[in-house]
N, C-alpha and C positions, 0 to 999 in steps of 0.2 A: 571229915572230908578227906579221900585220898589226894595223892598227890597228885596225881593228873588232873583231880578236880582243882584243887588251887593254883598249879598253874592255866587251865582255862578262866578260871574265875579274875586273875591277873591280865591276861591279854583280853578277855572282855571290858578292859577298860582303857584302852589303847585306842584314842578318839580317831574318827575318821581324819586322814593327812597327816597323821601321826604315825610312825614306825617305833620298833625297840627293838633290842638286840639279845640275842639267844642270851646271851652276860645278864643283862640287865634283867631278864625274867628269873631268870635263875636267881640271882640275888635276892628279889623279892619276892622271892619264894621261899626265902631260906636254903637255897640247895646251890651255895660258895662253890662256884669252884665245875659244877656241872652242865653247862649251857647247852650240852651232849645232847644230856638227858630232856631239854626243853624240845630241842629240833626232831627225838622220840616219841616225844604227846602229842606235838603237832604233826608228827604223820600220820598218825591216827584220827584225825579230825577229817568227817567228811569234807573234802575241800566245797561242797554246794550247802555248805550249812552257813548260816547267816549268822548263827549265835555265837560263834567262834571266831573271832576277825584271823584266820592264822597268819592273814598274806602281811599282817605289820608287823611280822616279826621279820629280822635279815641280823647277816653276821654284823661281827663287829666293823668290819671294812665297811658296813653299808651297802653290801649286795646280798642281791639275792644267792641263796647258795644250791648251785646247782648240782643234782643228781639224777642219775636215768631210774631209778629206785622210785623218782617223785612222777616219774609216766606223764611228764609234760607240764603238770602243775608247778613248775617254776616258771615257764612262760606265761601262764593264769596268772600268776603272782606279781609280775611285773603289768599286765595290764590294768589287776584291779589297783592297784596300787596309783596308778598313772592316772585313772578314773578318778580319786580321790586327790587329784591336784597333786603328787610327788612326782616331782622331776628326776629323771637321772643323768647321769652327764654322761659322755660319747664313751668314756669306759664301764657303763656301765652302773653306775655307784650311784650312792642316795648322800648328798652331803647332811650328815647327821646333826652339825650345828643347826642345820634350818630345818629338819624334820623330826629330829627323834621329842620322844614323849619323856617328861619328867614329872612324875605320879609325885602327890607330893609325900609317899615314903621314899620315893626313892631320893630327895629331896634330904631327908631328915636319916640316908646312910652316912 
């Protein structure tokens, strides 16, 4: 499996109303240290593909991170996400105590 395969294989299990954080794929993934490299694979995921959830991924702060590189698909990302019952508050942010996913490896770092 390469490695873009296992990090999609990882965020295909990131349940609907659930987010993670570029950190936290990274980790269980194995690849410490590179959250970079996650925000990488997922710009390469058709954003009209179903099988990839990418939009629950967001930084550590709990937002979306935004760049013109992503041609709008940051504001897709806040709607699907909104679709799926995540609130943000008036700055913008996902409070992570009530949304984010804990896989239970990640559970068992």
């Amino acid at each position: 499996m390469s490695v873009y395969e296992n990090i999609y294989a990882i965020v295909r299990q990131i349940p609907s109303g659930k987010v993670a954080t570029y950190g936290q794929i990274a980790d269980l993934a194995a690849l410490y240290g590179r959250a970079r490299m996650i925000g990488y694979a997922l710009y390469r995921v058709d954003t009209r593909s179903l099988n990839i959830p990418w939009h629950r991924v967001v930084n550590a702060q709990g937002e979306i991170s935004h760049s013109p590189r992503r041609h709008g698909t940051d504001y897709q990302q806040r709607l699907l996400l909104e679709a799926e019952g995540i609130k943000f508050s008036s700055e913008g942010k996902i409070n992570l105590r009530d949304y984010q996913w804990q896989s239970r490896l990640a559970q068992d770092l």
